[in-house]
N, C-alpha and C positions, 0 to 999 in steps of 0.2 A: 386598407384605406390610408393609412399612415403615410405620409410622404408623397404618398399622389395626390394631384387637383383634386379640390373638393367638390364635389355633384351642386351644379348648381339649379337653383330652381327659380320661380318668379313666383309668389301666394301673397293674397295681401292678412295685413294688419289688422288687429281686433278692431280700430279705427277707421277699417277699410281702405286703407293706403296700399298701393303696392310694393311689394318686398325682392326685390331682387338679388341676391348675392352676388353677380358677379358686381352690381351697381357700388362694393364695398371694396372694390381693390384698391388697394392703396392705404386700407388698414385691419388691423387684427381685428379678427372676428370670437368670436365664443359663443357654437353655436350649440344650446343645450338643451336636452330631449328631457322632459315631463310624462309623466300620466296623464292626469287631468289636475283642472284648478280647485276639486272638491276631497283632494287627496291631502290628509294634514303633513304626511311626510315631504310630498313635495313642495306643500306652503313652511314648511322650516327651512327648505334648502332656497326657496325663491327668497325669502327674507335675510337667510346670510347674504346670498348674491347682491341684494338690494342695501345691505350694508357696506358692502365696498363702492356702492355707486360713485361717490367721492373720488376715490383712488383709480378706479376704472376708468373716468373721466379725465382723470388728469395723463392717464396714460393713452388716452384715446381710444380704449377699448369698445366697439359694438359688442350689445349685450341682444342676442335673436333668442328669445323664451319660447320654445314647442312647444304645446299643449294637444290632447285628443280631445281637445272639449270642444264646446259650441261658440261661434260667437258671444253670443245670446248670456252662457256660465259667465264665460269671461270677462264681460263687462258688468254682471252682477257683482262678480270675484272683486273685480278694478274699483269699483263704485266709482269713489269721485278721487279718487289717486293716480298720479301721473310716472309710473313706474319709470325706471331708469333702462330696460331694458324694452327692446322692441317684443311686443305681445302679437306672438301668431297663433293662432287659431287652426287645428288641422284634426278636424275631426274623421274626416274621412282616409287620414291615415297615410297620406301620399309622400309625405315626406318621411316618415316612420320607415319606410317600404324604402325608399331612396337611399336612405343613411345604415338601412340593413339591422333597424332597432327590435331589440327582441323582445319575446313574451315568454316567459316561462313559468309554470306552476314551481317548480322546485328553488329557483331563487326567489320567488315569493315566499313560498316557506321557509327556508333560509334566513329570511330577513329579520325572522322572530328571535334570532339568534347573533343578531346585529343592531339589538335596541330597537328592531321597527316598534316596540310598544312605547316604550318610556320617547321616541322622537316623536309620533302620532301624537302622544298625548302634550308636550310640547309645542309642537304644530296645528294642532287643534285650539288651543290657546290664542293665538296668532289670527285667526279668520274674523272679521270685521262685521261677519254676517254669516248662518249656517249655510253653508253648501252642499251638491247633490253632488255625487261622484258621474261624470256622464263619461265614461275611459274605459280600456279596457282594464282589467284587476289584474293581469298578466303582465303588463308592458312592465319593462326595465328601463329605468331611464342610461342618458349616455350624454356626454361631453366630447364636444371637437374643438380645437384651436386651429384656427386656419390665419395663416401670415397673411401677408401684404399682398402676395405673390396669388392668393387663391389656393392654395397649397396646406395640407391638413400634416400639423404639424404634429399635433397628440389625438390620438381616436383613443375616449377612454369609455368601457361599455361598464357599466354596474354589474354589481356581483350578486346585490339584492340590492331591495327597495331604499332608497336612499343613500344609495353607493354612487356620491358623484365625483368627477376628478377633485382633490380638495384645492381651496383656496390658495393655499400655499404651493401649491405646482403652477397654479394659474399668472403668479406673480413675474416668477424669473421668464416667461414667454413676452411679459410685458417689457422687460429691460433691453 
């Protein structure tokens, strides 16, 4: 997927907006694959991302957040917070299938062996309100950089649970 066009799709927004990718050319995208919003590993890694919102902004980064969840979690998740990143919503998995995101038992296991506990519990801290895990337990999340051009510049897939491209790779794509 690296260096070719990125699959584009049209799904809308936890807000019900419609989302179209190609509707972003013209600027960098980051488009990043989740579990679900009741996952605390991946509520640590959405709250790093939501800490660069600043610097992301100023570099004119689109931030598209995948989720298997429901609407319905995700605006529990949201409450009354206006994330910096666009919240989609893809429970039935269609985009997951498109970007070719995987499940796997054994990089779930794995992940025990990569702080998934000490990050869970970390990320667990972080939730504004308890949440229901509505995902599959399997998914691996995954990172794409797609340029200006449409074009998928880094395809980073997880290794285990909480293996996302890091921050500091995500920067120099911005310069």
């Amino acid at each position: 997927m690296q260096g070719q066009t990125a699959p584009i799709f049209t799904i809308k927004d936890v807000k019900g907006n419609v989302v179209n990718l190609s509707g972003y050319k013209g600027k960098k995208v980051l488009l990043t694959f989740y579990r679900n919003v009741g996952c605390p590993i991946c509520n640590l890694r959405f709250h790093e991302i939501q800490e660069q919102a600043e610097y992301f902004k100023s570099k004119n980064l689109v931030v598209l957040a995948v989720y298997e969840s429901t609407v319905e979690n995700m605006k529990t998740y949201l409450a009354d917070e206006n994330p910096y990143a666009v919240m989609l919503p893809d429970p039935e998995k269609n985009l997951y299938q498109l970007y070719n995101i995987e499940k796997s038992k054994r990089k779930v296991f794995n992940s025990i062996f990569h702080g998934a506990i000490s990050k869970a519990k970390k990320g667990g801290k972080l939730f504004k309100t308890k949440m229901k895990q509505d995902g599959d337990t399997n998914t691996i999340g995954a990172d794409f950089l797609i340029d200006e051009n449409g074009n998928v510049n880094t395809a980073y897939y997880g290794k285990y649970i909480g293996d996302h491209l890091p921050i500091e790779k995500i920067k120099p794509f911005l310069d």
